[in-house]
N, C-alpha and C positions, 0 to 999 in steps of 0.2 A: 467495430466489426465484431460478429461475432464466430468465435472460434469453438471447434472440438477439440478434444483432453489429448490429443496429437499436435496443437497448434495450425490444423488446416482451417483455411478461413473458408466460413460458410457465408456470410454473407456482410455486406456492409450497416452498420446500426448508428442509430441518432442517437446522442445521450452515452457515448460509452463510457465507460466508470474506469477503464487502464489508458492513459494515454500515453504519446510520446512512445507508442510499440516500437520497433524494429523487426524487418522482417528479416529470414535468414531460407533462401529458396522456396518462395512464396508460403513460406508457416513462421507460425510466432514461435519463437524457440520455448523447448520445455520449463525454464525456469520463469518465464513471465506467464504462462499457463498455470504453475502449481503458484503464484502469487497472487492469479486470479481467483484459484479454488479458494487457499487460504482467504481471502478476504470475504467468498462468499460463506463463509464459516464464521462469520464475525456474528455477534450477536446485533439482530438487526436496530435497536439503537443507535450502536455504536457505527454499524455499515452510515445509516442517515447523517449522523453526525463528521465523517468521512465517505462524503460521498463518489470521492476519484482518487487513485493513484498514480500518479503521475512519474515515469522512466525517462522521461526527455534530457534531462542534467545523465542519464546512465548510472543511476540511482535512485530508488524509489522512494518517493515521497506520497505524503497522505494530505489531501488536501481537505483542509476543515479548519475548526479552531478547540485545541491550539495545534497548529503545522506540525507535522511528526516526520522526520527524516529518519529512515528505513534503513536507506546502505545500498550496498549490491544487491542485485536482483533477488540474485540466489538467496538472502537472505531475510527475505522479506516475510516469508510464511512464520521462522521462530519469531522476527521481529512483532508482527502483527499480534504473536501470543503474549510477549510484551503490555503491547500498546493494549490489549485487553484485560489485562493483570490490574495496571496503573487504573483504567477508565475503570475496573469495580470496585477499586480500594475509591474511588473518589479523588485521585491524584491529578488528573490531567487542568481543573479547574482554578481560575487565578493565573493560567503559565501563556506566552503566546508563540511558546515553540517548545518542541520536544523532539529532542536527539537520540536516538536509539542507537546512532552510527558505531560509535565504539563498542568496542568487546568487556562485557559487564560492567558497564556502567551507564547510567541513565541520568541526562543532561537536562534540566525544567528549567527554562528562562523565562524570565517577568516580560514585561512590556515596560517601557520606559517613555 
């Protein structure tokens, strides 16, 4: 669907990039809205390479490779600047999950 920076939904969209919403009195609440912005803020590589974020678990996650687990909603915008930090240094390569859950610390798991 697509929504305004209010959370009112404007219309319903194919292909939407936030799934698993939650409504809260026909609007998407304000923190899945500024996780929308943040994400459109991402450099668009990295958007393609992370092409949906996913809330349904009531946690946000980055669907691509490697998986990037965000956290609470509300958290997603510093996470996201994270997940941007790692992908310019060249870090996210080699790993097939990335945790950003906990508070200062950053999780790279291999594949096995």
């Amino acid at each position: 669907m697509w929504v305004d920076r209010e959370g009112v939904i404007l219309e319903e969209a194919r292909g939407a990039r936030i799934g698993g919403v939650f409504l809260v009195e026909g609007r998407v609440p304000e923190e899945v809205v500024e996780a929308g912005l943040a994400w459109e803020r991402l450099p668009a590589l990295l958007r393609e390479r992370y092409p949906k974020l996913d809330f349904s678990s009531g946690e946000g996650v980055a669907l691509g490779t490697p998986t990037v687990f965000l956290g609470a909603i509300c958290q997603v915008p510093e996470k996201l600047g994270i997940l941007t930090e790692l992908w310019r240094a060249g870090l996210l390569e080699g790993y097939t999950a990335v945790d950003l859950r906990p508070n200062d610390v950053v999780i790279l798991k291999r594949g096995g």
